[in-house]
N, C-alpha and C positions, 0 to 999 in steps of 0.2 A: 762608760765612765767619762764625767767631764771632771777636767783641769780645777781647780779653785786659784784664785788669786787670790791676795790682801791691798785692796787699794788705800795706800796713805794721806789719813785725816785728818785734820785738827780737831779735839774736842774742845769747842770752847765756853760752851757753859753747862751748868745741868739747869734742867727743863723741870723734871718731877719728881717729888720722894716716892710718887706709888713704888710699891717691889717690881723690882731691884733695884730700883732707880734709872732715871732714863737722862741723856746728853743731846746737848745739840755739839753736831759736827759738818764743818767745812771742809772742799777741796777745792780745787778750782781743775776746771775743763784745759783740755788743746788749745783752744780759745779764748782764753783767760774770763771766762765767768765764775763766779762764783759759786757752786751747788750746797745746800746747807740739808743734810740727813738728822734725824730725829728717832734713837733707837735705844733699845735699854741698854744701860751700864757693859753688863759683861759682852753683849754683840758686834762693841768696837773696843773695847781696852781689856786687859787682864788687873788693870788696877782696880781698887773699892773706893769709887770717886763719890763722893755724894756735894752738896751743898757749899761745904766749908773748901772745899778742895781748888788749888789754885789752878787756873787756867788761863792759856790753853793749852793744853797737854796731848801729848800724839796716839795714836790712835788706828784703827783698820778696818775698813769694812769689805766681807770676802763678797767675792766677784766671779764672773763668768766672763772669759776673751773670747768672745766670737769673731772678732779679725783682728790681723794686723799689719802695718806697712808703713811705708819711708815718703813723706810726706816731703813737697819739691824745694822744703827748705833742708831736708834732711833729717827731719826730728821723725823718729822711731813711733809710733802712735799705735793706739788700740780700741778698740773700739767693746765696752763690756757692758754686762749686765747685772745690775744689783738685784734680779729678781731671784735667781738662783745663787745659794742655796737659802736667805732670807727673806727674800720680800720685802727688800728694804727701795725705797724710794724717793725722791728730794722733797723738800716740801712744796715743788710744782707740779708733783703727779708724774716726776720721770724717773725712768729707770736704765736710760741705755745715754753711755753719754761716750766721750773720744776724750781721750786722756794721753799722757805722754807717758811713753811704756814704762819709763824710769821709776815713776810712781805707783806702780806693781813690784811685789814680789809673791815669791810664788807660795802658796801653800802645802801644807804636809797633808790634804786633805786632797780627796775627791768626792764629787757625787753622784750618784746615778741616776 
């Protein structure tokens, strides 16, 4: 059984009315870049966002922590995977990024 997390997003626009409807969402890295995820509606929010809906509204995409550690400024870091349990990935083809632990919490889920 692996862990799930919920990494915290921004969603800040919607992208498509196909079903269900699909958002663009942002986070930013350990590093301060920016990563921007591209996923339907209900795979980052519980909300029913569509078009007319104000943004940017917050948001989660679940994750896999494959490490963690205390980086020499002291900041708690993680290092995860948006492959598991969705397949989700940024609009540059990545899926494994270092994020600051804060910006996880944990899920009531696991996966096998």
């Amino acid at each position: 059984m692996v862990a799930l997390y919920n990494l915290a997003v921004n969603i800040v626009r919607f992208t498509d009315d196909h079903f269900p409807g699909w958002v663009a969402s942002e986070f930013m890295d350990a590093e301060g870049h920016r990563h921007t995820i591209i996923d339907k509606v209900p795979g980052l929010s519980l909300e029913d966002l569509d078009a007319t809906s104000k943004y940017p509204r917050p948001g989660a995409a679940r994750c896999e922590v494959l490490d963690r550690w205390q980086d020499s400024q002291g900041r708690e870091l993680a290092r995860i995977s948006l492959v598991r349990p969705d397949g989700l990935e940024s609009t540059e083809g990545l899926s494994e990024f270092v994020v600051i632990s804060a910006q996880l919490s944990a899920s009531l889920e696991e996966s096998t």
